[in-house]
C-alpha positions as CSV (number, residue, x, y, z in Angstrom):
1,X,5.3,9.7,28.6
2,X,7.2,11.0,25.5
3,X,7.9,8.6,22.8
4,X,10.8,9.1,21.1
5,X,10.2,9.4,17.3
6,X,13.0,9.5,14.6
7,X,13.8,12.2,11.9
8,X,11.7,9.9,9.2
9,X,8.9,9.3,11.3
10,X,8.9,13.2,11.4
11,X,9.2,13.9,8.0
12,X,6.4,11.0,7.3
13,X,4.2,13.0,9.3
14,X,5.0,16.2,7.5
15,X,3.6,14.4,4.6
16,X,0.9,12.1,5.1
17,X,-2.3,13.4,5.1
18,X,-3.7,11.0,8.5
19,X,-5.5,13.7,11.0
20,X,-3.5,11.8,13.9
21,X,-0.4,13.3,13.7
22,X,1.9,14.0,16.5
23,X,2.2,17.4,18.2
24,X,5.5,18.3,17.3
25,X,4.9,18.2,13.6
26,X,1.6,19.6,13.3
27,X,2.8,23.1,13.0
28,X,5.7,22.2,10.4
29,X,3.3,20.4,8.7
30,X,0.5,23.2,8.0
31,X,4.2,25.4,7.9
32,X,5.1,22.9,4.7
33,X,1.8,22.7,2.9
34,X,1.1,26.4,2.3
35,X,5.0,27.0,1.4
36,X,5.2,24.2,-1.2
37,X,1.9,25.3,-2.2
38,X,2.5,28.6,-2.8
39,X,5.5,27.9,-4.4
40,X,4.0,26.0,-6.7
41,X,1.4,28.5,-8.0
42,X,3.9,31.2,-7.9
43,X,5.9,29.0,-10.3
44,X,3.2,29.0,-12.6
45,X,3.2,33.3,-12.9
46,X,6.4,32.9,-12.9
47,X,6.5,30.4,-16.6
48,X,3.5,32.7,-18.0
49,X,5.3,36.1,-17.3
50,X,8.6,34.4,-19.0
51,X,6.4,34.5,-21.8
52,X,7.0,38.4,-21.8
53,X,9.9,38.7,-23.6
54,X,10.7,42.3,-22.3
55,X,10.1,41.2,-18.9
56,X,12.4,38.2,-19.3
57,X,15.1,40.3,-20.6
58,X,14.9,43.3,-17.9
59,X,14.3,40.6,-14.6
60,X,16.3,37.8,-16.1
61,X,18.5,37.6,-13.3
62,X,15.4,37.0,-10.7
63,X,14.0,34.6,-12.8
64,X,17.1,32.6,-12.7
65,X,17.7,32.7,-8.6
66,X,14.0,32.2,-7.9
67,X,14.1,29.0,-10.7
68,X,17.2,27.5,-9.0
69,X,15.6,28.3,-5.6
70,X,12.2,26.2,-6.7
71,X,14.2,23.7,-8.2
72,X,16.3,22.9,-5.1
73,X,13.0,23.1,-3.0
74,X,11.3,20.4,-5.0
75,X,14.3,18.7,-5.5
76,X,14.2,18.0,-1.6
77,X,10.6,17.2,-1.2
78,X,11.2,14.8,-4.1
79,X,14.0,12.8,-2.5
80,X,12.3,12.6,1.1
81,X,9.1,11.3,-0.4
82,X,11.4,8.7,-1.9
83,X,12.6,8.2,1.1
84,X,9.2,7.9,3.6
85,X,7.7,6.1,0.9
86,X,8.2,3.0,2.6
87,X,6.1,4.2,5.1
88,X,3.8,6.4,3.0
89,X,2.4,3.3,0.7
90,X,2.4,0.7,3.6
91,X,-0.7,3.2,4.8
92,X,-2.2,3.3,1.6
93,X,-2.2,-0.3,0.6
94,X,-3.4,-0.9,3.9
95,X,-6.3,1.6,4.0
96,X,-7.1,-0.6,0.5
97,X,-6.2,-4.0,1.0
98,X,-7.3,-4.3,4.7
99,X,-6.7,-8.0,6.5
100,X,-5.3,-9.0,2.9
101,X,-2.3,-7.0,2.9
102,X,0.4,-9.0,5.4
103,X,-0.8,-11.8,2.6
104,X,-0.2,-10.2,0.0
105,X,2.4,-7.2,0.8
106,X,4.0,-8.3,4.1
107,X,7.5,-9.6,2.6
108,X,7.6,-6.6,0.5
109,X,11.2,-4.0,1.2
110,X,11.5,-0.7,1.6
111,X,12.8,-0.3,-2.2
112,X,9.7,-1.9,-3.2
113,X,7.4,0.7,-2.2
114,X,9.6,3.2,-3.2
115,X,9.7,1.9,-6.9
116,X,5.6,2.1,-6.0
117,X,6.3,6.1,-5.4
118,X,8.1,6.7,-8.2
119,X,6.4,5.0,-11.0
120,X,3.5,6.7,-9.8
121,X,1.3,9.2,-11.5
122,X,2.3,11.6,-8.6
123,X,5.5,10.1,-8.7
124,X,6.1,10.5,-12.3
125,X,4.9,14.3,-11.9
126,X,7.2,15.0,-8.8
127,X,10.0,13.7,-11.1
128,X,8.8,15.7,-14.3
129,X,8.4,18.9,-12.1
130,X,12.2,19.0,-11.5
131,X,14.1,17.4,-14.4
132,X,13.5,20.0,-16.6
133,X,15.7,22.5,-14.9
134,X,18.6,19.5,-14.6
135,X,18.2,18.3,-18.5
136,X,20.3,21.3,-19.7
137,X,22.8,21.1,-17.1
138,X,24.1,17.8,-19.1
139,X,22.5,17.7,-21.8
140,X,23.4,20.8,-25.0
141,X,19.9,21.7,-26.4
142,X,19.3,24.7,-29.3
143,X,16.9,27.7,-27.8
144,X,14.0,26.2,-29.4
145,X,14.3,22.7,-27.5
146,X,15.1,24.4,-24.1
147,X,11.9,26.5,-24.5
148,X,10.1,23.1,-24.7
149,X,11.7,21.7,-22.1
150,X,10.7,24.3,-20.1
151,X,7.3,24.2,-21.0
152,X,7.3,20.3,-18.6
153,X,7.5,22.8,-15.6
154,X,3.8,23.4,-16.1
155,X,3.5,20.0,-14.8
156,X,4.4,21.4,-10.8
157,X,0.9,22.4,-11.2
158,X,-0.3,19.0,-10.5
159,X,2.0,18.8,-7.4
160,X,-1.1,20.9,-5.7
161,X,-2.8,17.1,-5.2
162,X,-0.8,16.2,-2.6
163,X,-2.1,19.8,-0.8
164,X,-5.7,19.8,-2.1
165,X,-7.9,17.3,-1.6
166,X,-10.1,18.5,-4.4
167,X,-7.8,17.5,-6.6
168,X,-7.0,14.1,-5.3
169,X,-10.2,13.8,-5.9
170,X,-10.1,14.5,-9.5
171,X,-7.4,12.2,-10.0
172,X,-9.5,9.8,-8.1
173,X,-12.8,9.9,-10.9
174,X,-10.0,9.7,-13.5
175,X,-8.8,6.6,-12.0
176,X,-12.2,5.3,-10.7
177,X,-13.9,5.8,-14.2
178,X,-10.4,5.1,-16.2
179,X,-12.2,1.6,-18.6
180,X,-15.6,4.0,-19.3
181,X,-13.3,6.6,-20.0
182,X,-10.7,4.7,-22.5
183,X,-13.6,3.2,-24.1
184,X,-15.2,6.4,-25.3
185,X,-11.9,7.4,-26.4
186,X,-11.9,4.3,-28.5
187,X,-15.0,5.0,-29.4
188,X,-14.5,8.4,-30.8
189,X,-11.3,7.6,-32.6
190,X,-13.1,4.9,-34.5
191,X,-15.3,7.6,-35.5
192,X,-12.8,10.1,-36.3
193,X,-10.8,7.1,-38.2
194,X,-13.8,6.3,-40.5
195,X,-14.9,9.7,-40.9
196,X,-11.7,11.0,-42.1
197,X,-11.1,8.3,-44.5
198,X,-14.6,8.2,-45.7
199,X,-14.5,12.1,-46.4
200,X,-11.3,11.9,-48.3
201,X,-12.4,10.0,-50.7
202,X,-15.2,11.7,-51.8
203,X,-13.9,15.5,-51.8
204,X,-9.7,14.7,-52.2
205,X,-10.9,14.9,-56.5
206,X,-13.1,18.0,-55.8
207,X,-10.6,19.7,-53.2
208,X,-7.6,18.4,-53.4
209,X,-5.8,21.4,-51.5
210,X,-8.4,20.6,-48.5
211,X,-8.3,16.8,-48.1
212,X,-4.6,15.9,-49.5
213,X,-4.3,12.6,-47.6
214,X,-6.2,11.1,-45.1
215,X,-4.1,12.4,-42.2
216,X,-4.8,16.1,-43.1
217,X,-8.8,15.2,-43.3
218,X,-8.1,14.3,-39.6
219,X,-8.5,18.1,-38.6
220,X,-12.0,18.4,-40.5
221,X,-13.2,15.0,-38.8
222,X,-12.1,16.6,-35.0
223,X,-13.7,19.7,-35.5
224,X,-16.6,18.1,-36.9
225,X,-16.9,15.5,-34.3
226,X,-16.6,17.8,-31.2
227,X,-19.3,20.2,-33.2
228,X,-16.6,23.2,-33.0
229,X,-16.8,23.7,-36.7
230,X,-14.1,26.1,-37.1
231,X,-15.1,26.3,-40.9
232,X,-11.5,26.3,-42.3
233,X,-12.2,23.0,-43.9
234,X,-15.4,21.9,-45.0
235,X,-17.0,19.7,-48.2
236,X,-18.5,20.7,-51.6
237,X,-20.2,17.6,-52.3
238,X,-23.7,16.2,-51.4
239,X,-22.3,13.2,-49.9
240,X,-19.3,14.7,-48.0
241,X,-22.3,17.6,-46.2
242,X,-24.7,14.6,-46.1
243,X,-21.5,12.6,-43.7
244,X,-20.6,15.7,-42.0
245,X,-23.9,16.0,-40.7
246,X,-24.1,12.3,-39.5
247,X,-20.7,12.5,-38.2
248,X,-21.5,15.8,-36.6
249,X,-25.1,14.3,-34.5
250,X,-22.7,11.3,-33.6
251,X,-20.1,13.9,-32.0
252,X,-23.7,15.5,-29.9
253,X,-23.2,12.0,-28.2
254,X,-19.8,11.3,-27.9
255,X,-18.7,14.2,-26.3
256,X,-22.1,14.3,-23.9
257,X,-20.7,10.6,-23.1
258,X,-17.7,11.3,-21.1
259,X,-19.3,14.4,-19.2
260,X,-21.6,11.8,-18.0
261,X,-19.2,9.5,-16.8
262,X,-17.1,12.3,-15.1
263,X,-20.0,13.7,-13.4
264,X,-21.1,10.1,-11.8
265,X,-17.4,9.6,-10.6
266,X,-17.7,12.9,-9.2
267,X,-20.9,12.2,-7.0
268,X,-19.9,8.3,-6.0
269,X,-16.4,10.2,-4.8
270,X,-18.6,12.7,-2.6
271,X,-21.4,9.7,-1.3
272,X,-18.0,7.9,-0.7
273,X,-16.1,11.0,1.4
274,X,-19.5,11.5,3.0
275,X,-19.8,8.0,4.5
276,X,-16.0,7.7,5.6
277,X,-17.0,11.3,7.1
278,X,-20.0,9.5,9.1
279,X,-18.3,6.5,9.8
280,X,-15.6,8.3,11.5
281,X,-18.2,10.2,13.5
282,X,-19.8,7.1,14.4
283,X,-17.0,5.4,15.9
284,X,-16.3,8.6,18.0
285,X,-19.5,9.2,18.9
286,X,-21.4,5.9,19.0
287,X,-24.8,6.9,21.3
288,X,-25.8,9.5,18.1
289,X,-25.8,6.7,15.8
290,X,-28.7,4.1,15.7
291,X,-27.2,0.8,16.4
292,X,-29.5,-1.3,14.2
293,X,-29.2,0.6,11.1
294,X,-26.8,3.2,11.7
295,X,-28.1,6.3,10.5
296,X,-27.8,9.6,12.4
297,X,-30.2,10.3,15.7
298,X,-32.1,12.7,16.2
299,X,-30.7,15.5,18.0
């Protein structure tokens, strides 16, 4: 028998990312992603080849239309994920919290989760994505602000994580490995901190031009430290190569440090995907699963 849905649990399924969906949204829903998606990367061209300034000039009128029409396009996705967030996070926080959620989340409203949506990263960068092009509408800003104002648009690239699961799953090691992550980059700024003060003392006499203040040796210590060495800056003394040496063999670490963390988030997120994958396929097909230890039979 057909079940009569509603226009929001419609749109919900346009945007969730469950398998299950219902049959008459399916097809909208594939119709939605590659639209939005393709919008999004075509956005993208279009900021770079605004860049041309003889393009600009000569197709400034398309630029303008197809801005407002992107605009107005995100603008609506924005507001209806506002609106189904209700829905949207209840499945999230369930997926995470399990039998703890009616405990902890069950007297929770509708604007609750929604505050949830939009203080989110993904939130923050569905908002970002579309105030740029409302900002001058209210707002009087000189050429050179309104470039870099315009420059935020760059952010709609990051709108491709609610279409690609790849890079969910980015944001997800980001997140997963956030405290390793932060501590490294505490860390290194220690390093660059102590670096950059020692190394002003002991060539600002010698080159005062070079290391004026401790702030401007800040560029010697961060080329230095990631070993780029751009050679624009460099000491004189015996003690100031003797620390740029140490400070350089520190910066080996430091930067091999975070690779390593990345790369473990990245293979527990793929061990992870790969045993909701089986555990799916288990509960679908139970008699190709042992039942003792649950590994894969034989075929």
């Amino acid at each position: 028998m057909y079940e009569k849905r509603s226009i929001k649990d419609k749109i919900y399924d346009m945007f969730s990312t469950d398998a299950s969906k219902q049959n008459d949204t399916k097809l909208i829903n594939v119709v939605d992603d590659y639209f939005i998606s393709g919008l999004i990367i075509v956005n993208i061209f279009a900021i770079i080849l605004e860049s041309f300034d003889s393009l600009y000039t000569e197709y400034y009128t398309l630029f303008t239309v197809f801005d407002w029409f992107a605009a107005i396009v995100f603008t609506i996705e924005y507001a209806l994920r506002v609106w189904i967030a209700d829905k949207l996070y209840v499945d999230i926080y369930k997926d995470k919290h399990g039998e703890k959620f009616e405990e902890k989340f069950g007297d929770k409203s509708p604007w609750y989760w929604r505050r949830k949506y939009i203080f989110s990263p993904m939130g923050l960068t569905d908002f970002f994505a579309v105030a740029p092009f409302y900002l001058p509408l209210f707002v009087a800003l000189d050429p050179h602000s309104l470039k870099i104002i315009q420059l935020i648009r760059l952010v709609r690239l990051f709108k491709l994580a609610h279409y690609f699961s790849s890079l969910t799953m980015v944001l997800n090691v980001i997140r997963g490995k956030r405290d390793e992550l932060l501590t490294t980059i505490f860390a290194s700024t220690v390093m660059i901190l102590l670096s950059a003060s020692i190394m002003y003392h002991i060539e600002h006499d010698i080159q005062p031009d070079k290391f004026p203040n401790i702030f401007a040796s800040f560029w010697w210590a961060v080329a230095t430290l990631t070993t780029i060495g751009y050679g624009d800056v460099f000491p004189v003394t015996g003690m100031g190569q003797f620390l740029a040496a140490i400070t350089a063999l520190f910066g080996i670490g430091l930067v091999a440090i975070p690779t390593g963390i990345v790369s473990m988030g990245f293979m527990e997120e793929i061990q992870k995907k790969k045993a909701e994958k089986e555990k799916e396929e288990q509960k679908d097909n139970p008699y190709y699963y042992c039942p003792h230890c649950g590994k894969k039979l034989k075929e």
